[in-house]
RODO-2510 file (C-alpha; in nm, 4 decimals, decimal comma):
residues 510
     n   res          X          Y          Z
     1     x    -1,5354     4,0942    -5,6658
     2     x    -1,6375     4,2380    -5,3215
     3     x    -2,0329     4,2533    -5,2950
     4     x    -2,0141     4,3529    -4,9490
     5     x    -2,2297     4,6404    -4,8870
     6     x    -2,1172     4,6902    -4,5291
     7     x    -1,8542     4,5843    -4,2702
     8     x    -1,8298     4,6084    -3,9276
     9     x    -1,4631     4,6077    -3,8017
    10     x    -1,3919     4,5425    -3,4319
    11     x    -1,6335     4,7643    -3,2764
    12     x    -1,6499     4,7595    -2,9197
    13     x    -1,8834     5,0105    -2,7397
    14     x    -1,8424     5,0557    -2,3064
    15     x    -2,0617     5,2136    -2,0982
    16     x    -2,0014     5,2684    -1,7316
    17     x    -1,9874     4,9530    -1,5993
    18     x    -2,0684     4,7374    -1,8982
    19     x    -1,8825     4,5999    -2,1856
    20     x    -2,2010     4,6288    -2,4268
    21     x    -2,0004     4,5269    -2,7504
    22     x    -1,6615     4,3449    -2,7446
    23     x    -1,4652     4,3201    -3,0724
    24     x    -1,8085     4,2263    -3,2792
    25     x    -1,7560     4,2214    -3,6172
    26     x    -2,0147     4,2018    -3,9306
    27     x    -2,0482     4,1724    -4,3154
    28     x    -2,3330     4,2233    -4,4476
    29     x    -2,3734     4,1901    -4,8491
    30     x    -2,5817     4,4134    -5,1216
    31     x    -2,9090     4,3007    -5,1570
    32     x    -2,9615     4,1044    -4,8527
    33     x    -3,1971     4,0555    -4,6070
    34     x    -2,9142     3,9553    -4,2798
    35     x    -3,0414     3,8819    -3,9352
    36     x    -2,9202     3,9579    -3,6367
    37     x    -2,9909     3,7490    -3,3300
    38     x    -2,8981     3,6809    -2,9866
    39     x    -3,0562     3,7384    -2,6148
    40     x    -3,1628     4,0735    -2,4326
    41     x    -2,8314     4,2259    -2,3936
    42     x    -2,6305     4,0760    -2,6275
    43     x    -2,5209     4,3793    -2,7852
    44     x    -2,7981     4,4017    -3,1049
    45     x    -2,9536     4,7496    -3,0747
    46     x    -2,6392     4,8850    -2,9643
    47     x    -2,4412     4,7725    -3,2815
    48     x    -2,6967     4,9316    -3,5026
    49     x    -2,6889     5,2433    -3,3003
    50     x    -2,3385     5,2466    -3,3589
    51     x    -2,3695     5,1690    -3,7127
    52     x    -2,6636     5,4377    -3,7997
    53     x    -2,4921     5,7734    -3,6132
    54     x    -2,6899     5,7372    -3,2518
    55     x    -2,3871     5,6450    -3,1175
    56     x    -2,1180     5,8629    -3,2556
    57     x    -1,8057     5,8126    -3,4125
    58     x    -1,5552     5,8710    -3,1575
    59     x    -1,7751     5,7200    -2,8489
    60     x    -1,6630     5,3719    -2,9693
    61     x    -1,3903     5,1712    -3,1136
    62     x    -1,3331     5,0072    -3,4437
    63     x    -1,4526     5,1114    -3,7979
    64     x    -1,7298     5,1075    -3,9986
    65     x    -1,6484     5,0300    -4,3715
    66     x    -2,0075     5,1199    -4,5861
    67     x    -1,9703     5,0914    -4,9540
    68     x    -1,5591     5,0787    -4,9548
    69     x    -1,5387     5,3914    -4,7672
    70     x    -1,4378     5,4308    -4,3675
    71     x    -1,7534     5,5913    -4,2175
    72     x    -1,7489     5,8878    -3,9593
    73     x    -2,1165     5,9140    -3,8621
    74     x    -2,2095     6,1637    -3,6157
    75     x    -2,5489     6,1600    -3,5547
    76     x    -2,8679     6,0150    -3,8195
    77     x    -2,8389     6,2763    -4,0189
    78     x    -2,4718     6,2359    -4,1614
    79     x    -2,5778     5,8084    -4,1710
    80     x    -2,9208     5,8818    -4,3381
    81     x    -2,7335     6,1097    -4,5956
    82     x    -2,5437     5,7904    -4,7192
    83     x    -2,8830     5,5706    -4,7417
    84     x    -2,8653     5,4124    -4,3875
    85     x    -3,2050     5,4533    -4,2332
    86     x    -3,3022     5,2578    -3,9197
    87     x    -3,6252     5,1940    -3,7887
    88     x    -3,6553     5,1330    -3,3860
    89     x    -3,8653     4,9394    -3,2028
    90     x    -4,0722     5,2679    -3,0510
    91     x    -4,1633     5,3834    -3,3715
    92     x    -4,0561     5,7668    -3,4284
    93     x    -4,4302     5,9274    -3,5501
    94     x    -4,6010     6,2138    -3,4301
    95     x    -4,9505     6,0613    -3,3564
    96     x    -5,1355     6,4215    -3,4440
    97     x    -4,9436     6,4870    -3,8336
    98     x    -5,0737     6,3194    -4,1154
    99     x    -4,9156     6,0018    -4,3118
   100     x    -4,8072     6,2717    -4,5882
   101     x    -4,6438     6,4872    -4,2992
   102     x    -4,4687     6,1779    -4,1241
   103     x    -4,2953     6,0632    -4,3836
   104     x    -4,1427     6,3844    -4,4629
   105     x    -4,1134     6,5279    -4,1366
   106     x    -3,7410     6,7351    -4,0975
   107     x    -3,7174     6,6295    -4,5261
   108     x    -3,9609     6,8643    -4,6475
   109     x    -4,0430     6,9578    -4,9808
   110     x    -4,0214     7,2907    -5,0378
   111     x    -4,0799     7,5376    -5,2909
   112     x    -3,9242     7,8987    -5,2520
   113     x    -3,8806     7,8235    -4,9181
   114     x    -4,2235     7,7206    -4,8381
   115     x    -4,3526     7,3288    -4,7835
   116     x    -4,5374     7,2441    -5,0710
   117     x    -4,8195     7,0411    -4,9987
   118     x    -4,9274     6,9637    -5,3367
   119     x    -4,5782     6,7895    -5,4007
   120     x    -4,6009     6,7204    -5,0655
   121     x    -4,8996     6,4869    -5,0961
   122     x    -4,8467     6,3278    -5,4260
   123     x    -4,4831     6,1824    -5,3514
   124     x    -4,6665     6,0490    -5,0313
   125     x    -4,9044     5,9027    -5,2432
   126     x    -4,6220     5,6884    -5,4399
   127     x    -4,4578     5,5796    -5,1601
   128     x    -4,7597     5,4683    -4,9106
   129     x    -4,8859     5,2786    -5,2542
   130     x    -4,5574     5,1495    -5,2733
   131     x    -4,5375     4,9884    -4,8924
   132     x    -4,9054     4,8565    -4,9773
   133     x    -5,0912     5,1145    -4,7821
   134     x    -5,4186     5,2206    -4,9353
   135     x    -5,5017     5,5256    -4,6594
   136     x    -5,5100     5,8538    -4,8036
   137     x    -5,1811     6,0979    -4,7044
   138     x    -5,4067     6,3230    -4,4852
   139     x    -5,4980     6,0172    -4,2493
   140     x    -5,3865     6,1057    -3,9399
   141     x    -5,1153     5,8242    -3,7927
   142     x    -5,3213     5,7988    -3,4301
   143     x    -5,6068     5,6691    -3,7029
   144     x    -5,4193     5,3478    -3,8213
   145     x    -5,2828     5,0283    -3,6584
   146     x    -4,8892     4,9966    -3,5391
   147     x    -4,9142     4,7375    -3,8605
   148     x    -4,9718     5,0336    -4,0695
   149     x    -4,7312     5,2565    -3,8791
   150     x    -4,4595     5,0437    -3,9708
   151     x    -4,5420     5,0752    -4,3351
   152     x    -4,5349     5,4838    -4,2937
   153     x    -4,2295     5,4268    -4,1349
   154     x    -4,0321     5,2217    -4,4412
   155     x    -4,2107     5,4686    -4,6196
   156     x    -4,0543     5,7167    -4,4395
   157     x    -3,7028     5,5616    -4,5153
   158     x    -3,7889     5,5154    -4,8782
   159     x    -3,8708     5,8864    -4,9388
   160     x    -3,4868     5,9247    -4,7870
   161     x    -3,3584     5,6716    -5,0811
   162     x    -3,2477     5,4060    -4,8104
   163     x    -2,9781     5,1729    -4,9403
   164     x    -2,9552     5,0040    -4,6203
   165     x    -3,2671     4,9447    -4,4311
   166     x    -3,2224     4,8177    -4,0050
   167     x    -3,5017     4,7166    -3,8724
   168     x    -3,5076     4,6519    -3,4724
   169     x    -3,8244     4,4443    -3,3771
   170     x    -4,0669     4,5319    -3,6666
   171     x    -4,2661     4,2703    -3,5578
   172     x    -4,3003     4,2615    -3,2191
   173     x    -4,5819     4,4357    -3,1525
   174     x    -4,8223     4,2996    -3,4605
   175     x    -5,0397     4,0023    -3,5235
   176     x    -4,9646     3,7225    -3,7845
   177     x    -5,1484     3,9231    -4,0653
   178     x    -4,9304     4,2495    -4,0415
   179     x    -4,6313     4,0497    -3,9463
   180     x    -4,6742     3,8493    -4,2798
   181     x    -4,7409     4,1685    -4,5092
   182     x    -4,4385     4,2868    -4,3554
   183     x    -4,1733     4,0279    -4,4267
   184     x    -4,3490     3,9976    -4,7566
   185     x    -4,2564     4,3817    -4,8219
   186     x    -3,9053     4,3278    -4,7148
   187     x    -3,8996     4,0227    -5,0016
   188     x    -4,0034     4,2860    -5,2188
   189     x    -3,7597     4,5762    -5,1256
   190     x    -3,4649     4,3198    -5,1315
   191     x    -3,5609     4,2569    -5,4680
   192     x    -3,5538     4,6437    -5,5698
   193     x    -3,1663     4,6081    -5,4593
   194     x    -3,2702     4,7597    -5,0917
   195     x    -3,0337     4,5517    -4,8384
   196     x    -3,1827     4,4777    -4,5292
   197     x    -3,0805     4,4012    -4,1331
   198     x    -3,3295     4,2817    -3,8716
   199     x    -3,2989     4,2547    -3,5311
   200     x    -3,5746     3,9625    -3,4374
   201     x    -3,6847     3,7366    -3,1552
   202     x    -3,9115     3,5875    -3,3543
   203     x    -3,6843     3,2917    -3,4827
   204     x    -3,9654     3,1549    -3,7196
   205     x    -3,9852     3,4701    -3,9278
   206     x    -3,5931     3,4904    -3,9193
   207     x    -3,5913     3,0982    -4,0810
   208     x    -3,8353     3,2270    -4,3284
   209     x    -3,6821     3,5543    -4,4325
   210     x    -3,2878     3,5689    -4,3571
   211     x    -2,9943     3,4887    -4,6172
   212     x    -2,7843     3,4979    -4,3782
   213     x    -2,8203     3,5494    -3,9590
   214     x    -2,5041     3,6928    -3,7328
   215     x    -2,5342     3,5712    -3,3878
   216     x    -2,4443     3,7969    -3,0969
   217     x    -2,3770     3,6422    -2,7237
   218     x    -2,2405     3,8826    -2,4322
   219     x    -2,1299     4,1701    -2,6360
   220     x    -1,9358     3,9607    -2,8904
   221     x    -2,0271     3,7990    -3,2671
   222     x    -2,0673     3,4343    -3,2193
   223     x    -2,1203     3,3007    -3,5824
   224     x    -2,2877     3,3849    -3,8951
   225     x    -2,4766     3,1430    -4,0266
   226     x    -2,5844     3,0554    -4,3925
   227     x    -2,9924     3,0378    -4,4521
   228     x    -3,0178     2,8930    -4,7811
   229     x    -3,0485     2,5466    -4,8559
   230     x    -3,2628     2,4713    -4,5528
   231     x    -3,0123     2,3009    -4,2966
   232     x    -3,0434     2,6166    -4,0001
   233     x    -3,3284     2,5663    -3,8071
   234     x    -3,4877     2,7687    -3,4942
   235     x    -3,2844     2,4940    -3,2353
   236     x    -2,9669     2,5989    -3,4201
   237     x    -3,0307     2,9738    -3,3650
   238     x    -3,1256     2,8839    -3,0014
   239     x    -2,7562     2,6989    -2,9630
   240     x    -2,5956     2,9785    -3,1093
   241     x    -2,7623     3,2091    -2,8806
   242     x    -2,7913     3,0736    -2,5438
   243     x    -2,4687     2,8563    -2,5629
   244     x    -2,6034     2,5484    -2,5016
   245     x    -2,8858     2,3393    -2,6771
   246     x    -3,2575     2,3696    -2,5401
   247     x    -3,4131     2,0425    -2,5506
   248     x    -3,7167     2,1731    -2,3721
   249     x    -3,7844     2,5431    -2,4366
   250     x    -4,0553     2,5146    -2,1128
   251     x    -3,9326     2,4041    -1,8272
   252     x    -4,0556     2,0954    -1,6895
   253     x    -4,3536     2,1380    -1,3797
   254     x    -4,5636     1,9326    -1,1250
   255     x    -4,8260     2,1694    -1,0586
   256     x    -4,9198     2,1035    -0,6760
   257     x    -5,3116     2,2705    -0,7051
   258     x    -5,5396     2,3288    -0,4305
   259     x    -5,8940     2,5120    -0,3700
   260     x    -6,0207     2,8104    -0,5914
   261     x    -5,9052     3,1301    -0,4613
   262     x    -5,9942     3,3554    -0,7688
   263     x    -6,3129     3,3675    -0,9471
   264     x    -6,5425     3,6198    -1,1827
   265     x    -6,8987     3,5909    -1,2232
   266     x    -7,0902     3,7238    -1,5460
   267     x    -6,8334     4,0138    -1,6157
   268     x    -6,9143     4,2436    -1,8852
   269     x    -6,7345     4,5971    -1,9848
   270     x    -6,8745     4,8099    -2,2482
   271     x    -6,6032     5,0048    -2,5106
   272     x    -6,4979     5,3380    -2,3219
   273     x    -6,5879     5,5845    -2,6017
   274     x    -6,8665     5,3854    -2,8384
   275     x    -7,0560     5,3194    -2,5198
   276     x    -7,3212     5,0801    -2,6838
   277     x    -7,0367     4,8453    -2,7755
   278     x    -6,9918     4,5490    -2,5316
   279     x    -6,6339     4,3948    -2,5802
   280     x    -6,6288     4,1506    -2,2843
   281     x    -6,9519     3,9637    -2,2587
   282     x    -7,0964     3,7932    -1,9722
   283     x    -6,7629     3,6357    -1,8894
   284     x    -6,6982     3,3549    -1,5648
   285     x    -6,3522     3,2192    -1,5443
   286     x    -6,1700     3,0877    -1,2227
   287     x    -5,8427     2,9905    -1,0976
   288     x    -5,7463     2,7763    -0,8134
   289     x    -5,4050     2,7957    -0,5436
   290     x    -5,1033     2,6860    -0,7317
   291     x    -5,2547     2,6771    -1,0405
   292     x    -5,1395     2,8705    -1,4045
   293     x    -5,4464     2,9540    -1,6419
   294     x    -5,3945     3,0470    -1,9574
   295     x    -5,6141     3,3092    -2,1688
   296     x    -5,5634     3,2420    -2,5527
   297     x    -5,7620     3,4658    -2,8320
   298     x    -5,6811     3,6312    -3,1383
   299     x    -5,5829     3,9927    -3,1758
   300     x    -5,9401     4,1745    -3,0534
   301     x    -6,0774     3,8699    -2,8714
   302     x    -6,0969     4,1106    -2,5466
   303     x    -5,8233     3,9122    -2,3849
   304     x    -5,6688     4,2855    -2,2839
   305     x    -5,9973     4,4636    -2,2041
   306     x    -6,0899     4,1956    -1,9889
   307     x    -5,7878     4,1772    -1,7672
   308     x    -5,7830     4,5950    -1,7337
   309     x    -6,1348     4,6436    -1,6843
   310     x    -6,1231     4,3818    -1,3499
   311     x    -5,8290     4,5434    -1,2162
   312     x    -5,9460     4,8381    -1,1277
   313     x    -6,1688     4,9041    -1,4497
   314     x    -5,8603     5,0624    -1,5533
   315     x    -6,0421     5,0292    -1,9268
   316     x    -6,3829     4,9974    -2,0494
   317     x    -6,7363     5,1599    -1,9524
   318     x    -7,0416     5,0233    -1,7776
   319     x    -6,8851     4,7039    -1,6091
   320     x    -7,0822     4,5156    -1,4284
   321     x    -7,0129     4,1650    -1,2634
   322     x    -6,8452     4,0183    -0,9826
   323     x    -6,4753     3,9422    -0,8755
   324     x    -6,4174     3,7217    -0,5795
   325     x    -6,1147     3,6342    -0,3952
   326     x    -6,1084     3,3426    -0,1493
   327     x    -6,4542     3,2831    -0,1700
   328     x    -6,5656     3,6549    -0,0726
   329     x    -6,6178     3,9603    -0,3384
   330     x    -6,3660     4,1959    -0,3851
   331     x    -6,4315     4,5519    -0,4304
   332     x    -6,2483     4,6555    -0,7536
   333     x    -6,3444     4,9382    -0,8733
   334     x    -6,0415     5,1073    -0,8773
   335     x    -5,6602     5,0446    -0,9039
   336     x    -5,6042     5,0586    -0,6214
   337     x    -5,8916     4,8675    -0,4100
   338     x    -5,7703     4,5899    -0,6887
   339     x    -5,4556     4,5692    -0,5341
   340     x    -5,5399     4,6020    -0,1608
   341     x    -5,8220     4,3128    -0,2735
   342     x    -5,4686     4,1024    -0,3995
   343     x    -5,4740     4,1736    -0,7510
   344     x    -5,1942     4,2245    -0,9673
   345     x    -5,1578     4,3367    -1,3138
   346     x    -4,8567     4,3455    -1,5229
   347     x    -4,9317     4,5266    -1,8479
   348     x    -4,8579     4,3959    -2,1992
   349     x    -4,6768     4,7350    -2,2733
   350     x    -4,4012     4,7652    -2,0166
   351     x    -4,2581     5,0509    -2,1428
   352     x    -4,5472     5,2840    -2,1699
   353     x    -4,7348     5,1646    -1,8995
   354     x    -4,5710     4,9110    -1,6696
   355     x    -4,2327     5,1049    -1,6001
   356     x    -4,0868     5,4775    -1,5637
   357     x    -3,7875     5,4377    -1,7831
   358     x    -3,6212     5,7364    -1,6400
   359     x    -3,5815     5,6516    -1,2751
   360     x    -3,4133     5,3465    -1,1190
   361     x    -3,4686     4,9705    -1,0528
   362     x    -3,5716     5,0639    -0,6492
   363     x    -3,7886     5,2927    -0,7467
   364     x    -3,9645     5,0675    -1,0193
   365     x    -3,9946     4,8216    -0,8001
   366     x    -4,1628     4,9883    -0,5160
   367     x    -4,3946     5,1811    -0,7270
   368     x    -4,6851     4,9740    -0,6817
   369     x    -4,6322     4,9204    -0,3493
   370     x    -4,5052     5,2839    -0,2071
   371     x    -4,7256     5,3021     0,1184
   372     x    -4,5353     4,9975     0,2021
   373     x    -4,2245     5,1653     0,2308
   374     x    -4,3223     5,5366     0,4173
   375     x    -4,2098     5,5902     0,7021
   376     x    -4,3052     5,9047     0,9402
   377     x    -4,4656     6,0435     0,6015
   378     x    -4,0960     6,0123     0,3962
   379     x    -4,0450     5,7303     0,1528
   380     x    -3,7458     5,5144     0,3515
   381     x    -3,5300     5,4731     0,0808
   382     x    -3,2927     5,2086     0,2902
   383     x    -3,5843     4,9884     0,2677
   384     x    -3,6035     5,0449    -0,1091
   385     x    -3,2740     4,9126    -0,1487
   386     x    -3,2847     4,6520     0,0365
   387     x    -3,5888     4,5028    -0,0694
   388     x    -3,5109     4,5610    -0,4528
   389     x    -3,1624     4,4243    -0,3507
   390     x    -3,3355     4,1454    -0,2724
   391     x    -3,5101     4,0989    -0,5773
   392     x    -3,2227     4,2189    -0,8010
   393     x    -3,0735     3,8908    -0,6716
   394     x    -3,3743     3,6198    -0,6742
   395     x    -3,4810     3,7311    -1,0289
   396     x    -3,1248     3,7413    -1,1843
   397     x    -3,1739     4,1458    -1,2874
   398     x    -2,8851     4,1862    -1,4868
   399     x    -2,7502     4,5405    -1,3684
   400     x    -2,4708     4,7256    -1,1587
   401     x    -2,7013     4,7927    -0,9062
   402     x    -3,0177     4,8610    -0,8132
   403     x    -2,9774     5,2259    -0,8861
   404     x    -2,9310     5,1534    -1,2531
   405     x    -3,1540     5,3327    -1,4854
   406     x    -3,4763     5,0676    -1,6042
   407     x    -3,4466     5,2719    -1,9964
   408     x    -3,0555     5,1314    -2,0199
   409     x    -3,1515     4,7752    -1,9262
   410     x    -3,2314     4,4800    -2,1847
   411     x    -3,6177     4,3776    -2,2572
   412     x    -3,5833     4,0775    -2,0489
   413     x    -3,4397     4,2487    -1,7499
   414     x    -3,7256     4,5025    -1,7633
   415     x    -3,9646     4,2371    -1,7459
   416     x    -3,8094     4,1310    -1,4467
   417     x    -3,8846     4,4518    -1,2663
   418     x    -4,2445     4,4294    -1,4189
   419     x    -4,2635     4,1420    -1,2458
   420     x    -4,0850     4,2809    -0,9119
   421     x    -4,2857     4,5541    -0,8801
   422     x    -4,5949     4,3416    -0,8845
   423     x    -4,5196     4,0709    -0,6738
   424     x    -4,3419     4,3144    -0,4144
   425     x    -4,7523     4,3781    -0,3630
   426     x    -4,7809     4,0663    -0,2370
   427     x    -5,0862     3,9850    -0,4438
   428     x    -5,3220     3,6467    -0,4362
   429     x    -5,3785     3,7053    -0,7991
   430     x    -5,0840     3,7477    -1,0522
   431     x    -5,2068     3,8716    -1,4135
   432     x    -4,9205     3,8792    -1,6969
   433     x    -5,0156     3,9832    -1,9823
   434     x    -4,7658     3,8954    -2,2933
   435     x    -4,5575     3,8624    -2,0264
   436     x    -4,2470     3,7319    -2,2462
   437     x    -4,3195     3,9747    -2,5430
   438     x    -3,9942     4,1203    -2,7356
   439     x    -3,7447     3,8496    -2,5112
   440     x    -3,4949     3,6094    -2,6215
   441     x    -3,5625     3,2540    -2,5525
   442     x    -3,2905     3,2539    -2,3206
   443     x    -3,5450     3,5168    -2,0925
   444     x    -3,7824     3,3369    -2,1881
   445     x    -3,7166     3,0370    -1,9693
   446     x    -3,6001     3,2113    -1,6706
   447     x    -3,9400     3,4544    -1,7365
   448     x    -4,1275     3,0794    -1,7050
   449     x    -3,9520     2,9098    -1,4074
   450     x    -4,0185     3,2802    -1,2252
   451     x    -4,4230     3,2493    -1,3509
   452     x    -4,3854     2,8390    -1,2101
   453     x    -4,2134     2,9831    -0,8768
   454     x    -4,4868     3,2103    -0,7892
   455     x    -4,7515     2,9189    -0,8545
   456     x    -4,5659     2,7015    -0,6588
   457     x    -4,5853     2,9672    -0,3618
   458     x    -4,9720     2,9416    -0,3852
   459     x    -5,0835     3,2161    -0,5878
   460     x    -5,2638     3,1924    -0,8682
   461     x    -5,1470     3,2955    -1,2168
   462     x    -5,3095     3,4247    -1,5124
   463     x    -5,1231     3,4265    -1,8450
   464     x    -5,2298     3,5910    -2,1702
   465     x    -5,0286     3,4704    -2,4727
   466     x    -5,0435     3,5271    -2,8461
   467     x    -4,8195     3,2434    -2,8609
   468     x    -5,0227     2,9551    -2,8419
   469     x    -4,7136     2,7077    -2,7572
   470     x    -4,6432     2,9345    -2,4977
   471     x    -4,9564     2,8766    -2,3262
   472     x    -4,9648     2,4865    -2,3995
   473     x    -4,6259     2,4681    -2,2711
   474     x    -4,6399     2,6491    -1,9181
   475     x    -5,0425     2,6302    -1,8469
   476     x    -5,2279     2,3847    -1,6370
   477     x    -5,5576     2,4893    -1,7824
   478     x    -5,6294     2,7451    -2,0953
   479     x    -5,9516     2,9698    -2,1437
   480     x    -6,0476     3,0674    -2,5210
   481     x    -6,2133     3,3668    -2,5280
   482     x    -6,3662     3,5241    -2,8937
   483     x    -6,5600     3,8522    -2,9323
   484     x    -6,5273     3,8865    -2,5994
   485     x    -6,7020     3,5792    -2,4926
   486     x    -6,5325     3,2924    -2,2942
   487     x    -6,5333     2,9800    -2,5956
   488     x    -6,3929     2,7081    -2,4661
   489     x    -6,1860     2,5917    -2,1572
   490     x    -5,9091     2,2800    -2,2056
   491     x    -5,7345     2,0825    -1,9074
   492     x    -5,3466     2,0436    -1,9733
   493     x    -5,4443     1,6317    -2,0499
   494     x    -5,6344     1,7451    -2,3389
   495     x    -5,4147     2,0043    -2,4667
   496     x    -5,4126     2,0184    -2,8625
   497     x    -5,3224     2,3665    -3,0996
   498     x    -5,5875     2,2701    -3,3058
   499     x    -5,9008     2,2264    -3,0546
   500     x    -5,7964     2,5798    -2,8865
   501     x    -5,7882     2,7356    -3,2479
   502     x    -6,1012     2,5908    -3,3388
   503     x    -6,2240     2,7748    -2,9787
   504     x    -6,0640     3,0943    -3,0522
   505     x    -6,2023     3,0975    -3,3979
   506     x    -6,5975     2,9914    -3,2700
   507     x    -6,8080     3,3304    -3,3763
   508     x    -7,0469     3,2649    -3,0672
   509     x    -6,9607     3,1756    -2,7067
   510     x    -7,1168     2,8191    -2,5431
***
């Protein structure tokens, strides 16, 4: 008997200039929890688009076969009606509503064509105890963590009767606590008879979790591999997805280091609203020419606040300390004296912060940099093309052209721009923060050789990781920083998970 809960015949999906999906097919059976992997721009997020109504039937070729029946989906609506609910990535909750009003939001309950809140509150109640969340309804979402907004959100899909539950990324963006509650409550849904797809970099949670895992490489299904019995590893994905096998997932690096050329003395930044509250204490770190120095905490440590609150005090209250680049201080008090000092910053949230998803890769890249590129008072835009040309090529941006739209490109190729823009500023100082967060492992490396590259030029790098083999693989030297003290500080010949974990876990600073 067929237990297939979905299929995925053929589908191929163009846009102008790209072949995003090429004849990818997929089965995914009732009661499952199937993976889908493969790197930025394989085609994931654009299959389940397709599948869930974003894409609409008719803007795409092949068929979608859900529960024996050839689907016509439209829009979310007409998919959501038949139990398919997908979650994105940017998580779709209005900040200022309440949990109770989320989760219903354009599915009220309504009594004589009024919302009733009473009803209103008390199926909230069931389903946020349901997920695991103990907040009342009437917290207000911009009150909780994005761990906790996930929750609302499956809550969200619950209160729709989801059959078929897509997740893209649910992980990406929480720590190791939230990211385990979360798989856990995916264990739990499959066994309510809730079938499950997840899109996932994280190939360690996709080992743990996945009955099965469809592989995806340039637009087109590679394989789908069995999970149980223990013989698919993370180096099998990796083959699977990148094509080839990756003995080293770091690429190898002589580090050629010379004199110190960035340094902070006793820095300290206070919280920006509960004034009293100092969240980076008294900190001195350095880095010297050529050099890659890694900053590795746990969520909270102040690794962020830190970073932002020296370039430019772009966060925090009542800094005080100094920054000094090639031996002389650096005035820093704003954004940008920190870059005309040499400082770069490349934010941890690209989309929000690092990018405007709505213009173009020349525009993106000279944003941080736009003085650079006026001429008689007008913005040349030649010299925008040509110098994002130029990095379009030397970074491998996968695009038509440099007047492609950043929204439309892959999560690796935006980081690439990131990256651009930033060292189109011609900085002494490079700070990446999660600079390979929500990439494939194929990005991944080419994300490293670029961070090696720019060492190699003479700059110095700083790199904050939650991924501590990230930082043991690529650093020359690692800071640990806890409570917003610096904890510890370990040379690349004494590099060892455990010593660094014992430094990020020390409740006092030396």
């Amino acid at each position: 008997m067929n237990n297939n809960i979905l299929e995925m015949k053929s589908i191929t999906k163009l846009f102008p200039g790209v072949r995003a999906l090429d004849n990818v097919s997929l089965t995914v059976e009732r009661g499952e929890i199937h993976a889908i992997c493969g790197e930025n721009g394989a085609g994931k997020s654009t299959l389940m688009k397709v599948l869930s109504g974003v894409y609409a039937h008719g803007t795409y070729e092949g068929d979608i076969v859900y529960e024996g029946e050839v689907m016509s989906f439209k829009n979310l609506r007409d998919s959501e009606a038949k139990g398919i609910v997908i979650i994105h990535q940017e998580l779709a909750l209005s900040p200022y509503l309440s949990i109770a009003e989320n989760i219903f939001l354009n599915n009220e309950i309504k009594r004589f064509g009024l919302i009733d809140w009473n009803k209103t509150g008390q199926e909230a109640q069931k389903l946020i105890a349901r997920v695991g969340l103990r907040e009342s309804p009437d917290t207000k979402i911009k009150e909780i963590g994005v761990g906790k907004q996930q929750l609302v959100e499956i809550a969200k899909a619950l209160s729709k009767r989801v059959k078929l539950l897509i997740l893209d990324e649910p992980t990406a963006a929480l720590n190791d606590e939230d990211s385990a509650h979360l798989l856990d409550l995916l264990r739990h849904l499959k066994g309510q008879g809730i079938t499950c797809i997840i899109i996932s970099h994280k190939l360690n949670e996709i080992a743990s979790i996945a009955d099965k895992t469809t592989i995806l490489r340039d637009g087109k299904t590679i394989e789908t591999l069995d999970m149980n019995g223990g013989k698919v590893d993370q180096e099998r994905i990796i083959k699977g997805m990148v094509g080839r096998e990756m003995e080293n997932r770091y690429p190898k690096h002589t580090a050629t280091i010379g004199e110190e050329i960035f340094r902070v003395e006793n820095w300290t930044a206070h919280h920006p609203e509960e004034t009293s509250r100092v969240v980076v204490d008294n900190v001195n770190i350095n880095v010297r020419r050529g050099e890659i120095v890694g900053l590795a905490g746990i969520m909270g440590a102040g690794r962020t606040e830190l970073a932002r609150s020296i370039f430019g005090h772009s966060w925090g209250s009542k800094i005080s300390g100094k920054v000094f680049i090639n031996g002389k201080e650096a005035k820093v008090s704003t954004i940008r004296d920190a870059i005309d000092s040499g400082i770069a910053y490349a934010t941890e949230d690209r989309k929000r912060y690092g990018l405007n998803l709505i213009d173009d890769i020349k525009r993106n890249i000279s944003m941080a940099s736009l003085k650079d590129f006026v001429k008689r008072g007008l913005v040349d835009d030649n010299r925008e093309y040509v110098v994002a040309s130029e990095f379009r090529t030397s970074m491998n941006i996968k695009a038509p052209s440099v007047n492609s739209i950043v929204g439309k490109l892959s999560g690796g190729n935006q980081q690439k721009v990131v990256l651009s823009q930033w060292i189109n500023t011609k900085p002494e100082i490079l700070i990446l923060d999660e600079p390979t967060r929500g990439i494939d492992v194929g990005a991944k490396y080419e994300i490293y050789t670029i961070i090696q590259n720019l060492a190699d030029t003479g700059k110095g790098v700083i790199v904050i990781s939650s991924e501590l083999p990230e930082l043991l693989g690529i650093c020359d030297r690692v800071y640990a920083i806890a409570e917003g003290r610096i904890t510890g500080e370990v040379e690349k010949k004494n590099f060892k998970p455990e010593l660094l974990m014992k430094y990020m876990t020390t409740e006092k600073g030396n």
